[in-house]
C-alpha positions as CSV (number, residue, x, y, z in Angstrom):
1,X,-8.8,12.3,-31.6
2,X,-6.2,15.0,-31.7
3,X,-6.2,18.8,-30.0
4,X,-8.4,20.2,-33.1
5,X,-11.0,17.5,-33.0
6,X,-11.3,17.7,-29.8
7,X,-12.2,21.7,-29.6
8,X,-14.3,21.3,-32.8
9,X,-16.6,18.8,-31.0
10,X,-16.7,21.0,-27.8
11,X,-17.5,23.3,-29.6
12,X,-20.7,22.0,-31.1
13,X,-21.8,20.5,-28.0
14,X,-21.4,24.3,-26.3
15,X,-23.7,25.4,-29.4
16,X,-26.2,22.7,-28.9
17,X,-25.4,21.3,-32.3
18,X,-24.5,17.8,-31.2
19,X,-25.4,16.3,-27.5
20,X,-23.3,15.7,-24.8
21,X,-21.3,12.8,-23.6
22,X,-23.1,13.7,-19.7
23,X,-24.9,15.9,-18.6
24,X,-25.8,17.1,-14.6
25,X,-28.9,19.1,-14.0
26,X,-30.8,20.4,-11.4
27,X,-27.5,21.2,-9.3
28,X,-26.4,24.2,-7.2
29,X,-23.5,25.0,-8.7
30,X,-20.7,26.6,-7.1
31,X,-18.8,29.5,-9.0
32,X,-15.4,30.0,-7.3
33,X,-14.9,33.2,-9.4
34,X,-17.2,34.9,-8.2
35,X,-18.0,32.8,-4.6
36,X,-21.3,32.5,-6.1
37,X,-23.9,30.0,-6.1
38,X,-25.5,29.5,-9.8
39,X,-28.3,27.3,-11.5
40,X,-28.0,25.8,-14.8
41,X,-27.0,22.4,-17.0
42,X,-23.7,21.3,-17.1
43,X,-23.0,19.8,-20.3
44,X,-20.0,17.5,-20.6
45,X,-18.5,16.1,-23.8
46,X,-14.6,14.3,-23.8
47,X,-14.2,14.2,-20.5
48,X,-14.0,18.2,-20.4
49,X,-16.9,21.0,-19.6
50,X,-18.5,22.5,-23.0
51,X,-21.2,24.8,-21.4
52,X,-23.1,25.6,-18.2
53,X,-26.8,26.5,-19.2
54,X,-30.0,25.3,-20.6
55,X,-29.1,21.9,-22.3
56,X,-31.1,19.1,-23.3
57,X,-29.4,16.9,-25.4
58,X,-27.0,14.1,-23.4
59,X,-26.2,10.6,-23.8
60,X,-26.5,10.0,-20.0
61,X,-28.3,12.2,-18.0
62,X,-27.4,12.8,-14.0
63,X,-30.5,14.8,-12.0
64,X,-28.4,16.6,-9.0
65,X,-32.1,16.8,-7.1
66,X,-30.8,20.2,-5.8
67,X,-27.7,19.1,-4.2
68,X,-24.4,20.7,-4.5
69,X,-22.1,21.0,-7.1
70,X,-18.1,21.7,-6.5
71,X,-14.8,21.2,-8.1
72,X,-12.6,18.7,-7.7
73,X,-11.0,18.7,-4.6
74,X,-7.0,19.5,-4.7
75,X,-4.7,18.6,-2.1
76,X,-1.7,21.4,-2.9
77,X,1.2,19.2,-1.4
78,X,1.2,15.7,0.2
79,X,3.7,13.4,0.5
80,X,1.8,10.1,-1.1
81,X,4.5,8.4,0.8
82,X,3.6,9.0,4.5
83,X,0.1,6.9,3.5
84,X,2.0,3.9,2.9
85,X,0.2,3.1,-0.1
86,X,0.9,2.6,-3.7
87,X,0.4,5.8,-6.1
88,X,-2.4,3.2,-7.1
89,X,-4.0,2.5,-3.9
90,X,-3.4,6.1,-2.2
91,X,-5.6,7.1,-5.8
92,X,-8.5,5.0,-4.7
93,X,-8.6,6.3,-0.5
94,X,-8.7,10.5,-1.6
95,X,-11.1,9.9,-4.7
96,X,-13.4,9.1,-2.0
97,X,-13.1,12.1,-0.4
98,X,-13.5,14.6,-3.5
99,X,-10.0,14.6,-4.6
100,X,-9.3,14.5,-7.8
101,X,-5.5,16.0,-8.2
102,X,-2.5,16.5,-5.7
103,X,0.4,18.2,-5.6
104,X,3.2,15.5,-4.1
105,X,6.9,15.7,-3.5
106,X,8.5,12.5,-3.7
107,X,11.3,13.3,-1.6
108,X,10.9,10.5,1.0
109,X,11.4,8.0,-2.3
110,X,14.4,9.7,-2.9
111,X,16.3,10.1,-0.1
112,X,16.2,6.3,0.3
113,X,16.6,5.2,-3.9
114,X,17.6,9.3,-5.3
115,X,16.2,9.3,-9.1
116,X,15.2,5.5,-9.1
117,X,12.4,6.6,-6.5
118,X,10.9,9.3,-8.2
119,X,10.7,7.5,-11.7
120,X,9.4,4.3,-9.8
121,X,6.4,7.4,-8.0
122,X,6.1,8.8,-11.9
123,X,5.5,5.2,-13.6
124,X,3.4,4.6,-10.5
125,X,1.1,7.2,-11.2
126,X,0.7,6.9,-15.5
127,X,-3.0,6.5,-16.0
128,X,-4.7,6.3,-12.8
129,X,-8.2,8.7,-12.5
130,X,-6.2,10.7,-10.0
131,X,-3.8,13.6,-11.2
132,X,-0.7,13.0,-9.7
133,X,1.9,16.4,-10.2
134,X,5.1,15.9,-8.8
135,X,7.9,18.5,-7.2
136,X,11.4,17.2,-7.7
137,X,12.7,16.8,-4.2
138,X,14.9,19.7,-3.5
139,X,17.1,18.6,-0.3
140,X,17.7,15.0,-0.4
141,X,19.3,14.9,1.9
142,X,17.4,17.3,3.8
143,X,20.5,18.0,5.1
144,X,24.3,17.1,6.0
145,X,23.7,16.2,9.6
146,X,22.0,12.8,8.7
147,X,23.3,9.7,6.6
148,X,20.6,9.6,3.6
149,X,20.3,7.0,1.5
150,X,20.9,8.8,-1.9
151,X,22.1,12.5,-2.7
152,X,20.9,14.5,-5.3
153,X,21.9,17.3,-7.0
154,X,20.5,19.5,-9.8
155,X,22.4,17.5,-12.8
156,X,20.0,14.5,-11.4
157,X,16.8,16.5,-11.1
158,X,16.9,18.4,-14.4
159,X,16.1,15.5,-17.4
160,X,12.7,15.3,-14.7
161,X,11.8,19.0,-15.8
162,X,10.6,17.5,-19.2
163,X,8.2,15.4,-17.6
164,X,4.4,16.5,-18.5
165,X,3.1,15.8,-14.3
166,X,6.4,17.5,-12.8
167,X,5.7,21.1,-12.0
168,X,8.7,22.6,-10.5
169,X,11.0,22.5,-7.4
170,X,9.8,21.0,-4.2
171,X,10.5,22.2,-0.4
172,X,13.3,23.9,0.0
173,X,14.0,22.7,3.9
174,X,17.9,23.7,4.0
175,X,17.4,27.2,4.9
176,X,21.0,27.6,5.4
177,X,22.2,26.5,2.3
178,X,20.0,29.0,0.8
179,X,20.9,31.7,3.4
180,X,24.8,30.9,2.6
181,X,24.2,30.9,-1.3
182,X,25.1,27.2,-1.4
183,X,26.4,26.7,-5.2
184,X,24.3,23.3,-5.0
185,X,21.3,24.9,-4.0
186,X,21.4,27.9,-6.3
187,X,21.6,25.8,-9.4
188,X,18.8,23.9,-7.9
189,X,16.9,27.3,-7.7
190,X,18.3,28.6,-11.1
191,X,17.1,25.2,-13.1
192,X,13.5,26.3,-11.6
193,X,13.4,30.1,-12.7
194,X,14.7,29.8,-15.9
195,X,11.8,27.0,-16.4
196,X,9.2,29.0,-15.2
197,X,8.5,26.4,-12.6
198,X,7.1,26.5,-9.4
199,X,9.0,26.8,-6.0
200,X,8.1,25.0,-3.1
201,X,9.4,26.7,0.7
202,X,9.8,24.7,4.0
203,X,10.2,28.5,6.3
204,X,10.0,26.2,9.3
205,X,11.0,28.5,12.4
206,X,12.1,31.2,10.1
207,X,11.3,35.0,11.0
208,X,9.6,37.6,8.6
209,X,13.4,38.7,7.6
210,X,14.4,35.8,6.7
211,X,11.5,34.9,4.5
212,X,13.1,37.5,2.2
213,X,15.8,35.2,1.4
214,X,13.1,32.7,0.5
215,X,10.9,35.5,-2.0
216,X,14.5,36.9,-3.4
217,X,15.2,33.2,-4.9
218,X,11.7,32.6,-6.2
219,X,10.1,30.6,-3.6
220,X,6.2,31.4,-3.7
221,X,4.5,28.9,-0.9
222,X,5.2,27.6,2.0
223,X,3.2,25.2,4.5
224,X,5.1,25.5,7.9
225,X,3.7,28.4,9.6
226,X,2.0,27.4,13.0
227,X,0.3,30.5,13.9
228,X,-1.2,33.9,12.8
229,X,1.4,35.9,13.0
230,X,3.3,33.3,11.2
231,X,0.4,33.1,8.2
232,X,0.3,37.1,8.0
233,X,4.2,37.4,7.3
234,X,3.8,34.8,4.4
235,X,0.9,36.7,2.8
236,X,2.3,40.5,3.6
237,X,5.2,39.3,1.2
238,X,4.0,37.6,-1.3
239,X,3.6,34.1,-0.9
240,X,0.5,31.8,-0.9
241,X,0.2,30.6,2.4
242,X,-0.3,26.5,2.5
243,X,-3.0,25.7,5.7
244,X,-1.4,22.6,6.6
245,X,-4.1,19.6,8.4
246,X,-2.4,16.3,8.7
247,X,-2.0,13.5,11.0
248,X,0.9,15.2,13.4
249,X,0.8,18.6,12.1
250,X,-2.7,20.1,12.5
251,X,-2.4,24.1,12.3
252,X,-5.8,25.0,10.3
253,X,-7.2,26.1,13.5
254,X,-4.1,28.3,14.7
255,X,-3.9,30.0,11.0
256,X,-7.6,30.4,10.0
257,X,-7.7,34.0,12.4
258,X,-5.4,35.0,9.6
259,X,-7.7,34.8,6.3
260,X,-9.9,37.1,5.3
261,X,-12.1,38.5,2.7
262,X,-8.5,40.4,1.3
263,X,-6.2,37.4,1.0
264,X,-8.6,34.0,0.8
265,X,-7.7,33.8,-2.6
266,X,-3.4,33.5,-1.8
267,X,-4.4,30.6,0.5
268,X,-5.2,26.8,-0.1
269,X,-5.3,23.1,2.1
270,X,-2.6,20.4,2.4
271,X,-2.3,17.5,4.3
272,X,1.6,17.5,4.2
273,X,1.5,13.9,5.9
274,X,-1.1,11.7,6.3
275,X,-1.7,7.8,7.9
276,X,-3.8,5.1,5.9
277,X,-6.7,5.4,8.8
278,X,-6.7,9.2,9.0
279,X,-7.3,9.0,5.2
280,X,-10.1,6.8,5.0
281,X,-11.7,7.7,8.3
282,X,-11.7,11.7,8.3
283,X,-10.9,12.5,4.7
284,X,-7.9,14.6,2.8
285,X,-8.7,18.5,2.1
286,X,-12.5,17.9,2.1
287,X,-11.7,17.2,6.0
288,X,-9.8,20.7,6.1
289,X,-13.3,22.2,4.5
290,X,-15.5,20.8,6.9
291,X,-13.0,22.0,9.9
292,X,-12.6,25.3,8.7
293,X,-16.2,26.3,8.2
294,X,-17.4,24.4,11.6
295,X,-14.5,27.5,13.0
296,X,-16.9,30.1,11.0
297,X,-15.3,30.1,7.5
298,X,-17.4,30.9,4.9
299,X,-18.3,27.7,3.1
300,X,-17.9,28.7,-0.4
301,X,-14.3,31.0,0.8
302,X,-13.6,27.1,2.0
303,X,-14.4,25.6,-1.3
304,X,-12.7,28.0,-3.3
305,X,-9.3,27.5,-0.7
306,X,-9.5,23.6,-1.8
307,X,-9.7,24.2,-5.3
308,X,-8.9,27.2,-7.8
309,X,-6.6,28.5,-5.0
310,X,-4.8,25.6,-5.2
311,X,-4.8,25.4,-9.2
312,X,-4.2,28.9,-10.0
313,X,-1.3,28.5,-7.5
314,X,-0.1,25.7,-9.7
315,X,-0.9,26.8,-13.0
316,X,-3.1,24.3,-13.2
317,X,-5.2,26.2,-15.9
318,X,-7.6,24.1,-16.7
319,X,-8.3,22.6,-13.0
320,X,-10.3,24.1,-10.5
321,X,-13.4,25.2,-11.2
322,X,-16.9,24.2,-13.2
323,X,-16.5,26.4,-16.1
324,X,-16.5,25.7,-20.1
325,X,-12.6,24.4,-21.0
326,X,-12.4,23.2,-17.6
327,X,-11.6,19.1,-16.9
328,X,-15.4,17.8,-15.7
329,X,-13.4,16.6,-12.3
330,X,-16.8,17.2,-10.1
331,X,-17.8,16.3,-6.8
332,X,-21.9,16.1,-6.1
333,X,-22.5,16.4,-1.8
334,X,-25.5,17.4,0.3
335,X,-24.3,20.3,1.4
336,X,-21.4,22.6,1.7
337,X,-20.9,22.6,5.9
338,X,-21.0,18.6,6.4
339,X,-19.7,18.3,2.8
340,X,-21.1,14.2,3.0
341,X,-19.4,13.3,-0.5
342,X,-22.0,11.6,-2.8
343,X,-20.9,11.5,-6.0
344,X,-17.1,12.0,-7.5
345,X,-16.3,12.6,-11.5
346,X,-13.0,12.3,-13.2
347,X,-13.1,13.9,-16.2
348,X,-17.0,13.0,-16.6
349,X,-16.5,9.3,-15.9
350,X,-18.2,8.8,-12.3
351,X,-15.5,6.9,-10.1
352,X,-17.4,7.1,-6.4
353,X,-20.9,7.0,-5.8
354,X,-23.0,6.9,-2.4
355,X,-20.5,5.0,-1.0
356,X,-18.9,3.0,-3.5
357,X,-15.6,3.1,-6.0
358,X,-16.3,2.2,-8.9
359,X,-13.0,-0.5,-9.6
360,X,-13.7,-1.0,-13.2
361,X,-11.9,3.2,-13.3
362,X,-8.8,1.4,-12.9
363,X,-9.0,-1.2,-14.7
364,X,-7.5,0.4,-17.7
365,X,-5.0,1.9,-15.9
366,X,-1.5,1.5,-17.6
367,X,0.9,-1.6,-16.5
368,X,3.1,-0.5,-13.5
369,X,6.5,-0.1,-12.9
370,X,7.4,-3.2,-10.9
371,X,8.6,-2.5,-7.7
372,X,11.8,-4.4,-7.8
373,X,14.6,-2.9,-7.6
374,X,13.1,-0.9,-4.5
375,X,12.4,-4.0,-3.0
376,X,15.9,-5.5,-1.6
377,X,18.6,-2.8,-1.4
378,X,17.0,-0.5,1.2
379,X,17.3,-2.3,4.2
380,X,21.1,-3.2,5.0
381,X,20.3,-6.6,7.1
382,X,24.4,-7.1,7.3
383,X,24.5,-5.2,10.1
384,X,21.8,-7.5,11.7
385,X,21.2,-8.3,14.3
386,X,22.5,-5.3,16.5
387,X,24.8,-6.3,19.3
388,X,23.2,-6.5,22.4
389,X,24.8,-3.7,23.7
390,X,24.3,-1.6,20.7
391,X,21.8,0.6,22.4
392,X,24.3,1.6,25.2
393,X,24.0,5.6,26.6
394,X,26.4,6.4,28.9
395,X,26.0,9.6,30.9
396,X,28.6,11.7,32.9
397,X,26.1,13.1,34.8
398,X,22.3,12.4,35.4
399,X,21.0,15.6,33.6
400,X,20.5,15.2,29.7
401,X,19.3,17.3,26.7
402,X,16.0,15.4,26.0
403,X,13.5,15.7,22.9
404,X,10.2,17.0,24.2
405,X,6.9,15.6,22.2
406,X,4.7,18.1,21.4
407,X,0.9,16.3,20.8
408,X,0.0,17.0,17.4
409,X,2.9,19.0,16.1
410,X,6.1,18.2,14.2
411,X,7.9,20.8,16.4
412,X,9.5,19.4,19.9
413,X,10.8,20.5,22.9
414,X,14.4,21.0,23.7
415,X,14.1,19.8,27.8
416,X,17.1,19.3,30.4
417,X,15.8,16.3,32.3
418,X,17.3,14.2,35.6
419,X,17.2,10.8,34.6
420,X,18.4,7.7,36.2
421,X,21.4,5.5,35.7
422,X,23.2,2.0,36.3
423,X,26.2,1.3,38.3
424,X,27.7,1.9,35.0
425,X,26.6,5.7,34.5
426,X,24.1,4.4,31.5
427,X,20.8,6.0,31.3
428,X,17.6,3.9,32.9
429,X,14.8,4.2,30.5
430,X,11.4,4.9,33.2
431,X,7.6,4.7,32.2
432,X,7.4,6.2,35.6
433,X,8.8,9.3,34.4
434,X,8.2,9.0,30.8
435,X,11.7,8.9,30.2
436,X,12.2,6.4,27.3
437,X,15.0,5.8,24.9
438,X,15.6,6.7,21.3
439,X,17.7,5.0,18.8
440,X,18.0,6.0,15.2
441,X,20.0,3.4,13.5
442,X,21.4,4.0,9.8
443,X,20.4,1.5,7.1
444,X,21.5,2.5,4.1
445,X,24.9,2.0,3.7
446,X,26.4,-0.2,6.5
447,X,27.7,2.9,8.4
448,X,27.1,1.3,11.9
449,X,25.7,4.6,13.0
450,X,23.2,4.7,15.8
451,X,22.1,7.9,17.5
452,X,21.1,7.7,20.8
453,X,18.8,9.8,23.0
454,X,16.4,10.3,25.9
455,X,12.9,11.2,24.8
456,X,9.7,12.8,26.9
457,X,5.9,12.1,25.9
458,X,5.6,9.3,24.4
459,X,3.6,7.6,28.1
460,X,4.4,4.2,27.6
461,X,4.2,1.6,30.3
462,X,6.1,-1.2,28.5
463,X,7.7,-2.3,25.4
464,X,9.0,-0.6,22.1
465,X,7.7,1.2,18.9
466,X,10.3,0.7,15.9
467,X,9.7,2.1,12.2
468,X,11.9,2.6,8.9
469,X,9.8,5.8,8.2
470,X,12.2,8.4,9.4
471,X,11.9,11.6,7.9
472,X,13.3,12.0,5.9
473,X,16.4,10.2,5.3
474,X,14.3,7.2,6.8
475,X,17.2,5.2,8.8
476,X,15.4,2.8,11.2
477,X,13.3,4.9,14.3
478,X,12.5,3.0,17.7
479,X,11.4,4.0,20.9
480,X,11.4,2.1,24.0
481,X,11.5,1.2,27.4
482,X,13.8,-1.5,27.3
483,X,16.8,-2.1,25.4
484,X,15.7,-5.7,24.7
485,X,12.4,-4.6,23.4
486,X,14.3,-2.0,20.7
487,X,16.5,-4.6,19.7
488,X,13.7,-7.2,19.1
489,X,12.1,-4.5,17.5
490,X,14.6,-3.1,15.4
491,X,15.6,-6.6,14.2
492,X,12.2,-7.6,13.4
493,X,11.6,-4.2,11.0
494,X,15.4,-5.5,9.2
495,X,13.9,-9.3,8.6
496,X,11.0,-7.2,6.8
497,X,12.8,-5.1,4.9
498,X,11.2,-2.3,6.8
499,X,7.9,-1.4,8.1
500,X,6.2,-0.6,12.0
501,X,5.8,-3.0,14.5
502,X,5.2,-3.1,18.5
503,X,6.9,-4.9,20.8
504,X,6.5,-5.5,24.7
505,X,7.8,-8.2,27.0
506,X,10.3,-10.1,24.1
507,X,6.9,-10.5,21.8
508,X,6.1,-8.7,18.8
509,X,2.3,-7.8,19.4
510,X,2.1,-6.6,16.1
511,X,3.6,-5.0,12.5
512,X,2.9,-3.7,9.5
513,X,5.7,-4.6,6.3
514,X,6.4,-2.3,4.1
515,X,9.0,-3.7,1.6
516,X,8.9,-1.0,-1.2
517,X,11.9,1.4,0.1
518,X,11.4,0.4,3.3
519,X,8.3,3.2,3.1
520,X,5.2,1.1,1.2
521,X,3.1,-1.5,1.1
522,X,2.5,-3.8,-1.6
523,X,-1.0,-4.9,-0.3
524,X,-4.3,-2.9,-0.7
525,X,-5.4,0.4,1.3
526,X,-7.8,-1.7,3.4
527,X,-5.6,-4.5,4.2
528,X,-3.1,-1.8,5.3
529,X,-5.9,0.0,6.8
530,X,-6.6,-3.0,8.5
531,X,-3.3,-3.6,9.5
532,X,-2.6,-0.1,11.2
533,X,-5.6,-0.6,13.4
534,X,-3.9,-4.1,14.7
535,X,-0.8,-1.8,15.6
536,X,-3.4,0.8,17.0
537,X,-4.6,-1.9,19.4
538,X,-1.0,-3.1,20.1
539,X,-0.1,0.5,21.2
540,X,-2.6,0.6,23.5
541,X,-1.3,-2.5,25.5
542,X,1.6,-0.9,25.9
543,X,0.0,2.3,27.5
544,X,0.1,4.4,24.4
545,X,-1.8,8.2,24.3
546,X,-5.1,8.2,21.9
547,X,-4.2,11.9,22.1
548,X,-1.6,11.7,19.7
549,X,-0.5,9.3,16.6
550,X,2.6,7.9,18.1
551,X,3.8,6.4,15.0
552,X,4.0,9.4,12.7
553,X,5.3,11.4,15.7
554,X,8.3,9.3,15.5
555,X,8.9,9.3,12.0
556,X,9.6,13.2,12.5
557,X,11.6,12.9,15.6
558,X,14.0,12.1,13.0
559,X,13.7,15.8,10.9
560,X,16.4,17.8,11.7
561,X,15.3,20.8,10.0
562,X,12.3,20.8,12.1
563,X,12.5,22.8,15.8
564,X,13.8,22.5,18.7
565,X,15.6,19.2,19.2
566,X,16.0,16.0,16.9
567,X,18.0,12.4,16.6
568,X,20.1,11.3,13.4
569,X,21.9,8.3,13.2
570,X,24.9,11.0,13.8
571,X,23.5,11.9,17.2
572,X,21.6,14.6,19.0
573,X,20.4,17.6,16.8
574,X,20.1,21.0,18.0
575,X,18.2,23.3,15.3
576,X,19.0,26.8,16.6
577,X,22.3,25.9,16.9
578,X,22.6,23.9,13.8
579,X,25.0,21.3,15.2
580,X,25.1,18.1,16.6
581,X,24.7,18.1,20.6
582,X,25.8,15.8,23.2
583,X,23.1,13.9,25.3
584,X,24.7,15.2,28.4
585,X,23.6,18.8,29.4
């Protein structure tokens, strides 16, 4: 049925001429335009809302029993990768939870396979009940202090512009590229403006000046404040602010002092970076709802921030709301402060309900891109296995620059630390002093880098954690407290062509493969879900925190555009500086 077939039949369902495809009744019905609640049918026809009133004519019938009615969750920027999963399988854990669209930036895909990765996240996505919108990745790599797996520039990002699910530019993380007037980086931001597209910002540790420079080349959100004062600059100048709850980063309850009545509407949910488990167990956005309000958020404020904030933020113009014209993506729950999800619809097909996913939704999803050529060039298993001295760290002196974990946030600590050393002047790793070693070993392209470094935090009492998610050029990350354990480690992530395990006393207790760029699973979410919580109970044999996700912690440890202090495969990263650093202090 084309475009005017379509509106003629809405049209006539709207005027009661002709019934319904579905219809809900007897629902409290939240209106985000006006943050009211209102009574009334909704009448569905084509997968799209005709009217909101007194209707009695429907093929199917759904009686609400006075629960609650809200929009389709939308999560305003993710990175699908960080789950592990599939496009696929990541579409079937936040359905679930309300979600019905996301904002993602595939830039974890790219900076291991450039373009490849971002078609193969594209084909991934054609016809599941999920919208998947895309920002091209605008920093792969995120910057020149890390060995990246692919590089690209704005010639490579533009044919992706004429792609109906890509809506503009995503994060733009090298700050002083844009701050210099970086010819690559301006065409990048050029290509966007003359589209009309969206801008994605990455203001991480940048002061209220600076984020001039980010309004001035059209950058309009940004998800890396950590505090009020941070969340008031963004909105004083323009931007709308991103409220960022994920695994590591979890700032909703610093930022919420900073909404109010005046400026709800400029603000919306992410999860930025979320684990399989975390997914499944505490939900996407509809998680940052519950939170919020339990801190004394207006419940309906909250539903509005998780949905037409984040589509009229988008353009999303026909997302976002229950309202004639609007996509019938609906979510049915008992009630707005425990938001218990019982019912989810996708365009007026029903995909969860109490407590089920209905599989036959993707059963006529399109054939996907096979996975392929992701599958055997990402991991560079030439270089394996590492010599055993490979993990050497010499010190002059026994004071060091070390990286500081901070629980729960992607930000660290830069720490001078007295550690202990050999005969040889190399550093001791000690669970004692929860002074462990970090190695960052390039695999793309048979470099032979490895960074070295002392990191604080992590509490183990044995062993070694290893992964080939490193954000975000995503060389191979391991932590440990022996260098036996890291190599066994390390070597057992190359024979898998990447993934997590945990090692401890020359065994591997337990590991995860994830053979699609070295960043996803083939399997299903709840064999991966299952999995993780193997590696979960592997981590705490080896003394791990439950305080903290260890894993995802030291997939950022890697981020060099993050504060304070960070390892490449190039060495030890200073961000105020904006240089390389030695160990030694």
């Amino acid at each position: 049925m084309n475009t005017k077939d379509k509106i003629a039949k809405r049209i006539e369902v709207a005027a009661k001429r002709e019934a319904a495809d579905l219809i809900i009744r007897n629902g409290n019905i939240v209106n985000v335009f006006t943050g009211s609640i209102q009574s009334g049918d909704i009448a569905i026809v084509d997968g799209v809302i005709a009217g909101i009133g007194r209707y009695t004519e429907g093929l199917e019938v759904i009686d609400a029993k006075g629960q609650w009615v809200i929009p389709g969750l939308i999560d305003g920027h993710v990175h699908i990768e960080s789950s592990m999963l599939t496009p696929r399988e990541f579409a079937k854990a936040v359905l679930q939870h309300g979600v019905t669209a996301v904002v993602t930036d595939p830039h974890e895909m790219a900076n291991v396979m450039g373009s490849k990765g971002i078609q193969y996240m594209l084909d991934q996505s054609e016809g599941l009940p999920l919208d998947i919108y895309v920002n091209l990745p605008s920093c792969a790599p995120s910057t020149p202090f890390e060995t990246s797996g692919a590089t690209l520039e704005a010639e490579e990002l533009r044919p992706f512009y004429a792609h109906p699910k890509v809506l503009g530019l995503a994060e733009v993380m090298d700050f002083p590229a844009l701050a210099a007037g970086n010819p690559g980086m301006v065409s990048k931001l050029a290509d966007a403006n003359e589209l009309g597209a969206h801008i994605d910002g990455h203001a991480a540790g940048i002061n209220r000046e600076q984020l001039n420079l980010y309004m001035a080349a059209g950058i309009r959100t940004d998800h890396e404040a950590i505090d009020a004062e941070e969340a008031r600059h963004r909105l004083e100048l323009g931007m709308y602010l991103m409220i960022r709850e994920g695994t590591v980063a979890k700032d909703l309850e610093a930022l919420l002092p900073a909404v109010n009545a005046g400026n709800s509407r400029r603000c919306l949910f992410v999860t930025d970076d979320k684990l399989i488990d975390d997914l499944l167990e505490d939900g996407s956005v509809d998680y940052s709802i519950r939170l919020a309000v339990s801190k004394g958020l207006d419940p309906v404020t909250a539903v509005q921030m998780a949905t037409i904030n984040a589509a009229e933020c988008f353009g999303l113009r026909h997302q976002g709301a229950i309202a004639p014209g609007y996509k019938a993506d609906l979510v049915i729950v008992d009630d707005l402060e425990k938001l218990a999800i019982r019912q989810v619809f996708k365009e007026g097909a029903c995909i969860f309900r109490n407590g089920e996913l209905q599989e036959d939704a993707f059963s006529a999803c399109a054939a996907h891109a096979s996975p392929e050529p992701l599958l055997s060039s990402v991991i560079q298993t030439g270089m394996m296995p590492l010599r055993a001295d490979a993990l050497e760290l010499p010190l002059e002196s026994d004071t060091c620059n070390a990286i500081g974990i901070i629980p729960n946030s992607l930000v660290t600590r830069h720490l001078k630390e007295q550690v202990a050393r050999d005969r040889e002047l190399r550093f001791i790793p000690s669970a004692a002093r929860d002074q462990l070693k970090l190695a960052v070993v390039e695999r793309h392209h048979r470099t032979g880098n490895i960074g070295l470094a002392v990191v604080k935090g992590f509490g183990f009492r044995k062993g070694a954690i290893v992964s080939s998610v490193a954000h975000d050029s995503h060389n191979i990350i391991c932590a440990g407290v022996t260098d036996e354990d890291m190599l066994l480690a390390i070597g057992h992530v190359a024979a898998m062509n990447g993934g997590l395990a945990v090692v401890a006393d020359g065994v591997v207790l337990a590991s995860l493969a994830l053979p699609v760029g070295g960043l996803l699973s083939e399997q299903s979410y709840s064999e991966v879900n299952q999995q993780m919580l193997g590696l979960y109970a592997a981590l705490r044999t080896i003394g791990a925190p439950d305080a903290f996700n260890p894993f995802l912690t030291l997939s950022f440890l890697a981020l060099p555009v993050i504060p304070e202090l960070k390892l490449t495969d190039k060495g030890l990263f200073e961000f105020a500086s904006n240089r390389h650093i030695r160990v030694q202090a």
